[in-house]
KEKE-3310 file (N, C-alpha, C; in steps of 0.2 Angstrom, whole numbers, plus 5000, padded with zeros to 4 digits):
npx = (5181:5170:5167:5168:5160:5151:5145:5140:5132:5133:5144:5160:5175:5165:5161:5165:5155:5144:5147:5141:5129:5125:5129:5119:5105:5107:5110:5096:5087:5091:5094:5095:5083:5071:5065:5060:5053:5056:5061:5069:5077:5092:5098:5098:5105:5119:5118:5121:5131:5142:5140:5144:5157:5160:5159:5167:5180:5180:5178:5191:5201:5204:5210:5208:5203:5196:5206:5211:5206:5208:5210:5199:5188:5170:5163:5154:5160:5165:5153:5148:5143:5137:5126:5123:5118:5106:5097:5095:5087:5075:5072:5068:5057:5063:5059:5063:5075:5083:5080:5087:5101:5101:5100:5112:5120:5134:5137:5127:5124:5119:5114:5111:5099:5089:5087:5083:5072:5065:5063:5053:5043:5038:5035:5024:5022:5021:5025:5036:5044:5044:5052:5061:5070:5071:5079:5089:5092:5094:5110:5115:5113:5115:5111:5101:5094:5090:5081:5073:5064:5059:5052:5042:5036:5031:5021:5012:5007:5003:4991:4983:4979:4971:4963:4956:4951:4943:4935:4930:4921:4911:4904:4901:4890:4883:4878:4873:4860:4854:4850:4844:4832:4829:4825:4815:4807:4803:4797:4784:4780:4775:4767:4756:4757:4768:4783:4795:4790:4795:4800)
npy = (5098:5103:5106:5123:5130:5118:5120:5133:5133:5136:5136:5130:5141:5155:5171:5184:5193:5183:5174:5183:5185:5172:5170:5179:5174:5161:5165:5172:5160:5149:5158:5155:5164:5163:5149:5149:5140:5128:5111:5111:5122:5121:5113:5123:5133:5128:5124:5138:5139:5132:5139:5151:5151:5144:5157:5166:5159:5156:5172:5175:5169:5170:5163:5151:5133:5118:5107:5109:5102:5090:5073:5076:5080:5078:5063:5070:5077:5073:5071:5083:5094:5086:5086:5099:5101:5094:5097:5108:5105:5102:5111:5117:5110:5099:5084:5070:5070:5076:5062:5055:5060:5054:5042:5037:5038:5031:5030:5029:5041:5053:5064:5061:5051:5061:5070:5060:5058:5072:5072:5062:5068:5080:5070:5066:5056:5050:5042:5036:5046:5050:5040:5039:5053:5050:5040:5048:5057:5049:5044:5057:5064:5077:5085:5102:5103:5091:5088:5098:5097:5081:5086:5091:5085:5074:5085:5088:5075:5072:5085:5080:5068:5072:5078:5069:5058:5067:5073:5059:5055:5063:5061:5047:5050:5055:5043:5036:5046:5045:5029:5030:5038:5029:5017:5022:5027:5013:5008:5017:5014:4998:5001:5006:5018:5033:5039:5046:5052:5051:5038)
npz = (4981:4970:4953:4949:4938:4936:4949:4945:4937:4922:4906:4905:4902:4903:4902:4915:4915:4912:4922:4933:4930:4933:4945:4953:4948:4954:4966:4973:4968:4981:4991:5008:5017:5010:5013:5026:5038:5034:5029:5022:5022:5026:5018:5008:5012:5015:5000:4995:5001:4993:4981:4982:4985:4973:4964:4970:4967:4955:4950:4956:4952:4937:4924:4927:4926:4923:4925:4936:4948:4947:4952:4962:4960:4956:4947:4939:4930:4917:4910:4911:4900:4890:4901:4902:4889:4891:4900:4894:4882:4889:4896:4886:4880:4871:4870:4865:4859:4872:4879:4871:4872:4885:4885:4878:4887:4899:4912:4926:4934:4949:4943:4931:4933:4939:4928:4920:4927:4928:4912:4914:4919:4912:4898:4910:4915:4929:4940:4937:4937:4948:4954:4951:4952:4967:4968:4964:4974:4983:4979:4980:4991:4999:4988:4984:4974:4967:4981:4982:4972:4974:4987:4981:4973:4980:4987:4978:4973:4988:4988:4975:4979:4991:4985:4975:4984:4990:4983:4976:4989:4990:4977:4978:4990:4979:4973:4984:4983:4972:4972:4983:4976:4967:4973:4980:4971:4965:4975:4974:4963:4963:4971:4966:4963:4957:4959:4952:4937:4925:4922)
capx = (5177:5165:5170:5163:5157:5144:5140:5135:5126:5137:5149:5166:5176:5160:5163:5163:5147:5140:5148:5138:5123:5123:5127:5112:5100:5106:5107:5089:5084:5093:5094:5089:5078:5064:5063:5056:5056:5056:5066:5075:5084:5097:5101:5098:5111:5123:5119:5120:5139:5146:5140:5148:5164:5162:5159:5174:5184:5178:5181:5199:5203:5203:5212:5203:5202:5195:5212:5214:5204:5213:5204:5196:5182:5166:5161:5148:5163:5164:5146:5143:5143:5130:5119:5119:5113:5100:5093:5093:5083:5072:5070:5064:5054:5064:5061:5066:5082:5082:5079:5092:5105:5101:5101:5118:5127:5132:5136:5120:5123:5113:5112:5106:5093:5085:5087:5078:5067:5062:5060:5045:5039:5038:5029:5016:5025:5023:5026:5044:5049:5045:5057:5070:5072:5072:5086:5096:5091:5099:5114:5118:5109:5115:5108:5096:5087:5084:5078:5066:5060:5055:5049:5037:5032:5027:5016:5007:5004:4995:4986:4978:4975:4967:4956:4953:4948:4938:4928:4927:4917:4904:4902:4898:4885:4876:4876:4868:4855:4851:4850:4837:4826:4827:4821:4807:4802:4800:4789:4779:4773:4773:4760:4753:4761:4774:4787:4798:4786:4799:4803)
capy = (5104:5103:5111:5130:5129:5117:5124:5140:5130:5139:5132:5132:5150:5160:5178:5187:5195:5179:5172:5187:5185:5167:5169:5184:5172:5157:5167:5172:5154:5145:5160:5151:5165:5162:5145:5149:5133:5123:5108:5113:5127:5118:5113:5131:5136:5122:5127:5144:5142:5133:5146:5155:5148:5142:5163:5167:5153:5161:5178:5177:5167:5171:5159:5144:5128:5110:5103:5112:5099:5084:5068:5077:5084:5071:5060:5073:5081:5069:5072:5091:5094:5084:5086:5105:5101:5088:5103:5114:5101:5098:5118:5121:5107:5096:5079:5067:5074:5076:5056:5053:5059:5053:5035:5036:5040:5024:5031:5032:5044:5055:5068:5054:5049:5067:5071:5056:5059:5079:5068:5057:5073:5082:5067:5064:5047:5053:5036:5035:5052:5051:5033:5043:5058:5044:5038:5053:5058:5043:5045:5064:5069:5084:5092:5104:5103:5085:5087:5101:5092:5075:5089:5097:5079:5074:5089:5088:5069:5071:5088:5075:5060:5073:5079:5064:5055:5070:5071:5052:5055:5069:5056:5040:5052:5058:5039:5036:5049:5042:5023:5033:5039:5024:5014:5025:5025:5006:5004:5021:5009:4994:5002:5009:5027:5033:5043:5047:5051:5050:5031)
capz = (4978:4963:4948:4949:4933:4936:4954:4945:4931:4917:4902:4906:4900:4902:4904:4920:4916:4913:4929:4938:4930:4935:4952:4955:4950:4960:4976:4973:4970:4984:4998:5012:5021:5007:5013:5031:5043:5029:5032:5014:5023:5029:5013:5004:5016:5011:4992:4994:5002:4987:4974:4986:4985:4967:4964:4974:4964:4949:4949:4958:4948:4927:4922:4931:4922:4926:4928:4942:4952:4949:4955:4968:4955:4955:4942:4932:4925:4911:4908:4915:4894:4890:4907:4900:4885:4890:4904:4887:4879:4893:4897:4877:4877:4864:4874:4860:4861:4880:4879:4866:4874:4890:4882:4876:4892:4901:4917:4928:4941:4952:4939:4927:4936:4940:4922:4919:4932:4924:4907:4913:4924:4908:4899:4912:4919:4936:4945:4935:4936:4958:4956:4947:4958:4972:4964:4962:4981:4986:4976:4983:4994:5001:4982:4986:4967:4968:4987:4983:4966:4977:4990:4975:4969:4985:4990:4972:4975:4992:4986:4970:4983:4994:4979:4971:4987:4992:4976:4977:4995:4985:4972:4983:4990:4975:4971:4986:4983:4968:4973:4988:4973:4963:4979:4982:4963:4963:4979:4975:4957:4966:4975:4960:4963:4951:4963:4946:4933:4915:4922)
cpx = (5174:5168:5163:5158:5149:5140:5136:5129:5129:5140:5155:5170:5172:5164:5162:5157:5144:5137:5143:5135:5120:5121:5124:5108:5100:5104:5100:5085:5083:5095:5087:5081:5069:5060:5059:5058:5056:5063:5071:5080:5089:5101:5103:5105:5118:5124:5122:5129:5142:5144:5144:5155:5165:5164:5166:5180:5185:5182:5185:5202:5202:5206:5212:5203:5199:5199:5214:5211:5207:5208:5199:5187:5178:5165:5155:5152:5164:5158:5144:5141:5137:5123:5117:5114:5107:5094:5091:5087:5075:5067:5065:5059:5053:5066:5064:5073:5085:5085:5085:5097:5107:5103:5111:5122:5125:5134:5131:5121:5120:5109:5107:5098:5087:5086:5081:5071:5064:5059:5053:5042:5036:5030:5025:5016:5025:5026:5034:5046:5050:5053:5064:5074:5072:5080:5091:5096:5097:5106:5118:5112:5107:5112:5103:5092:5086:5078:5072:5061:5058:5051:5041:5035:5028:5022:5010:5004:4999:4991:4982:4973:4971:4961:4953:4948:4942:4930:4925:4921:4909:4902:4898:4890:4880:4875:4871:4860:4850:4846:4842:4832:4823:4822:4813:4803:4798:4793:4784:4776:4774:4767:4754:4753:4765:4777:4793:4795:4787:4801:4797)
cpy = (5102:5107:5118:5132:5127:5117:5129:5140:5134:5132:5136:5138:5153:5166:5179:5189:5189:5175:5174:5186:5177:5166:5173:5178:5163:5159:5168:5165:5150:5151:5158:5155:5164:5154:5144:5143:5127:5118:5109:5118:5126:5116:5118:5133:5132:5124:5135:5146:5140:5135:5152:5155:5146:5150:5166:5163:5157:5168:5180:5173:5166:5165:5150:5141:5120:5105:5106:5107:5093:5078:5070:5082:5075:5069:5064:5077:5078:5071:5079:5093:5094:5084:5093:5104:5097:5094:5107:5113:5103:5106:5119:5114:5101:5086:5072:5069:5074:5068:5052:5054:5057:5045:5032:5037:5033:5025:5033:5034:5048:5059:5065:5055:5055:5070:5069:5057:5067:5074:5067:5063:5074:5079:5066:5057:5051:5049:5036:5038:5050:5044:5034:5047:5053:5044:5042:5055:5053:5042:5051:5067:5075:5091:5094:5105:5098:5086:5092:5100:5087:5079:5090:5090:5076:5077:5090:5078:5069:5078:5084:5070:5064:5076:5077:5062:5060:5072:5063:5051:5058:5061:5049:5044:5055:5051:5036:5039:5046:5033:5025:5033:5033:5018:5016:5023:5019:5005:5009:5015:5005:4994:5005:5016:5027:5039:5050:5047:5051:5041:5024)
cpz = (4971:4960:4948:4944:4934:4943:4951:4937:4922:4911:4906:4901:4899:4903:4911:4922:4917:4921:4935:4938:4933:4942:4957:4953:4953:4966:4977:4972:4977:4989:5004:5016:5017:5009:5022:5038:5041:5031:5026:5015:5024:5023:5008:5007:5012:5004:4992:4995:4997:4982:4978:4984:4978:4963:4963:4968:4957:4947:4952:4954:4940:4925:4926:4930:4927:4927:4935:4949:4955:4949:4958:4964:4953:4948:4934:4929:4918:4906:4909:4906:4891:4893:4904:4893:4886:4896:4899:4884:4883:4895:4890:4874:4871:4870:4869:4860:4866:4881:4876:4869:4880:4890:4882:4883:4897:4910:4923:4935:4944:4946:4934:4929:4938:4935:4920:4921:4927:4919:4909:4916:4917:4903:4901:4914:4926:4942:4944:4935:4945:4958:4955:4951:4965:4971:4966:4969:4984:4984:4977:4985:5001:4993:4983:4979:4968:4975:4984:4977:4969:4981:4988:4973:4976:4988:4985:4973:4982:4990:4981:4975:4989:4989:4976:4978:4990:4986:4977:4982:4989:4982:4974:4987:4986:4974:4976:4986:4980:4969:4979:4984:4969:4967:4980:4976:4965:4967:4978:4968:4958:4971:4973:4959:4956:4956:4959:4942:4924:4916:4923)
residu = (UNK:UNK:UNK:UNK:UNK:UNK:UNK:UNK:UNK:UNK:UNK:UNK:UNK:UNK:UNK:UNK:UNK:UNK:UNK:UNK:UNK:UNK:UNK:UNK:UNK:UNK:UNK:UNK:UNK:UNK:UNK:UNK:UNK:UNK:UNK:UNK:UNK:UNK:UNK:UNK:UNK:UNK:UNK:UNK:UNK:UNK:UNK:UNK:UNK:UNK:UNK:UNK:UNK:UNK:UNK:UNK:UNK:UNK:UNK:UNK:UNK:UNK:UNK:UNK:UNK:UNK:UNK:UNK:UNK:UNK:UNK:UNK:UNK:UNK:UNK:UNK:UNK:UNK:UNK:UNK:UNK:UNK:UNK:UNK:UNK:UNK:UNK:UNK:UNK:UNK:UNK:UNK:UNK:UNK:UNK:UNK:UNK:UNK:UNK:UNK:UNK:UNK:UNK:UNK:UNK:UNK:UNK:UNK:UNK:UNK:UNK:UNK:UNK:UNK:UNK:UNK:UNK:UNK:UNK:UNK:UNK:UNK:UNK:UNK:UNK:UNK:UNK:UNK:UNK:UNK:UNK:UNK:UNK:UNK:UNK:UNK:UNK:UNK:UNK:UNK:UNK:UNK:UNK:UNK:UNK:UNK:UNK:UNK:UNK:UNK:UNK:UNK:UNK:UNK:UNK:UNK:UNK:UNK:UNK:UNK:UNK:UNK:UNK:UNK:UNK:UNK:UNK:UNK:UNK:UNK:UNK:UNK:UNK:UNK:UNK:UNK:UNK:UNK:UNK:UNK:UNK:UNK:UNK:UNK:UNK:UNK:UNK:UNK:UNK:UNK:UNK:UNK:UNK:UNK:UNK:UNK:UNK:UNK:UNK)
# end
């Protein structure tokens, strides 16, 4: 089991209240019927039972604690501290900060990497951020925020290549128009016309 904490995206000893307010707008993030026949549902579903369960763990239990895992609590306990703050950073826009703290930590694991990945989103590294979220995909990839962040990278990548390459078409076409008149220019004053009469 994952520590409930950083299921419900909180600090550890939040309040109740907090605990609620957390876990009202996770379900509304990650209930799956908003996702339709999306292939992400399967995973919504998935997420949705351990905030479920982290919830539950939660609010039966008040005096709760991160020792209560033992081993069996993955490796972004160490880190979950830090990932909060570097998402704080990353929310508010303080990317220097963000970057700095991401620097300092030597274990690069999934969360890392889709951190990192936000990072380069953020500044307009698009190539680095998609290699990042790769990454972190591939490193836990039943998480349904990485998965619908590669989802969302990839649907904006072929919506550009389809509007780049579709302007590119227009554009090869007015250059041909062009290339048509400048043609005609030549041979209408080759013949002692003037087809274009500013040239």
């Amino acid at each position: 089991m994952r520590n409930p904490y950083e299921v419900l995206e909180i600090k550890e000893g939040a309040s109740k209240e907090e605990i609620k307010k957390a876990y009202k707008e996770l379900v509304k993030k990650y209930h799956p019927d908003q996702y339709g026949n999306n292939p992400l549902r399967d995973l919504a579903e998935e997420k949705l039972r351990e905030i479920n369960e982290a919830y539950d763990t939660l609010m039966n239990n008040s005096n709760y604690s991160s020792s209560s895992y033992g081993s069996s609590y993955n490796n972004n306990s160490s880190n979950y501290g830090i990932y909060s703050e570097i998402r704080m950073d990353l929310q508010n826009g303080n990317l220097r900060a963000a970057e700095e703290k991401l620097n300092r930590i030597s274990v690069r694991d999934a969360e890392w990497n889709y951190l990192v990945g936000i990072l380069y989103l953020r500044k307009g590294w698009y190539d680095n951020a998609y290699n990042y979220i790769v990454n972190a995909c591939n490193l836990d990839p039943n998480n349904f925020e990485y998965r619908q962040t590669l989802n969302n990278l990839q649907n904006r990548n072929t919506a550009y290549r389809q509007t780049y390459y579709g302007r590119n078409g227009r554009d090869s076409d007015m250059c041909d128009i062009c290339a048509t008149l400048w043609c005609a220019d030549t041979c209408c004053e080759c013949m002692g016309g003037d087809l274009i009469n500013c040239c």
